[in-house]
N, C-alpha and C positions, 0 to 999 in steps of 0.2 A: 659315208661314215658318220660324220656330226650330221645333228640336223638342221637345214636351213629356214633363219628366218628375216625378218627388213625389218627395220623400222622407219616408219613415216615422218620426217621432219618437216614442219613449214616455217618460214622464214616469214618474216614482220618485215615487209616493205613499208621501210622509214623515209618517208619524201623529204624529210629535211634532217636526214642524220647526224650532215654535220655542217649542216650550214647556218648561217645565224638566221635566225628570225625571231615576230613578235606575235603576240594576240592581244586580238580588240578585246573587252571585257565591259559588260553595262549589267547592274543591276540595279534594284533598290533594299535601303533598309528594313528593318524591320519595324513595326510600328511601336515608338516608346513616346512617353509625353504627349499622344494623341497627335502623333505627325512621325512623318517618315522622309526620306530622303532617297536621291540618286545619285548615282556613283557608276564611273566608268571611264576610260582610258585608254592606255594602250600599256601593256607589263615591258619591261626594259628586256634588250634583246638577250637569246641568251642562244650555245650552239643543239642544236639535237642530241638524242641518245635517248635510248631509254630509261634512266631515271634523271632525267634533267630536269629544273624548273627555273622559275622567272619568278623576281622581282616585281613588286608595283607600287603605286603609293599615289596620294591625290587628292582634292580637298571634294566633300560632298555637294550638292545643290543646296543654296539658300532656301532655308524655309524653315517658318514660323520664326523669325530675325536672326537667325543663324546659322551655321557651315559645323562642321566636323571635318575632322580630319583620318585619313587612313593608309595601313602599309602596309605590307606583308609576303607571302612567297607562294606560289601556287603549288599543288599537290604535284606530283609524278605526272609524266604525259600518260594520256588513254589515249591508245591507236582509235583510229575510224578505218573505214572497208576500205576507202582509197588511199591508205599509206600515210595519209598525212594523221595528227595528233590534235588536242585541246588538254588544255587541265583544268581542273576543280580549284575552285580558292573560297576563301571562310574568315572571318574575323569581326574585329569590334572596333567599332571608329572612337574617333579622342572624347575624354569626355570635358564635355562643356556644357554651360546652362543648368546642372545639375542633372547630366544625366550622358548615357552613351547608346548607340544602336549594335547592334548585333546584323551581320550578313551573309551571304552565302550568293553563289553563284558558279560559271562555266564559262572559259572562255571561247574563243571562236578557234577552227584553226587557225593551222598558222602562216603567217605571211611572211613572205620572203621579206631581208630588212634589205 
């Protein structure tokens, strides 16, 4: 009588759906003042799900006699092919010296906490 049809549904194997974990995260700044900085840590744990994110915050590498400061929240998780996730994170460190850096980066997956 009706006509039959399927639809194909795939499932996102979430490795850490709902378990807490952290990602490592290392970049450097952008070049301001003719010097650049690095930056990197571990984001505060937080549980899976898919629009979850994390927390970070941290002081930069000494250079050219001074640090900055930074903090902020990482984008939404991006799945990877094996279940597990990473996020995007972006921001501007404190200004000091007359001046502030701009960043961008990815964190690592993610680790069991």
């Amino acid at each position: 009588m009706g006509s039959r049809h399927k639809h194909e549904v795939e499932f996102v194997n979430w490795y850490h759906r709902n378990s807490l974990h952290i990602h490592d995260y290392a970049t450097r700044t952008a070049v301001n003042f003719g010097h650049r900085h690095w930056m990197g840590g571990d984001t505060a744990p937080a549980d899976g799900g898919i629009n979850h994110v994390h927390f970070y915050e941290g002081t930069t590498s000494y250079d050219d006699g001074h640090v900055h400061h930074f903090r902020g929240c990482t984008g939404p998780a991006i799945p990877l092919p094996d279940g597990s996730h990473y996020h995007d994170f972006a921001g501007e460190t404190s200004y000091d010296r007359g001046h502030s850096h701009y960043y961008q980066g990815r964190t690592s997956p993610a680790i069991e906490y």
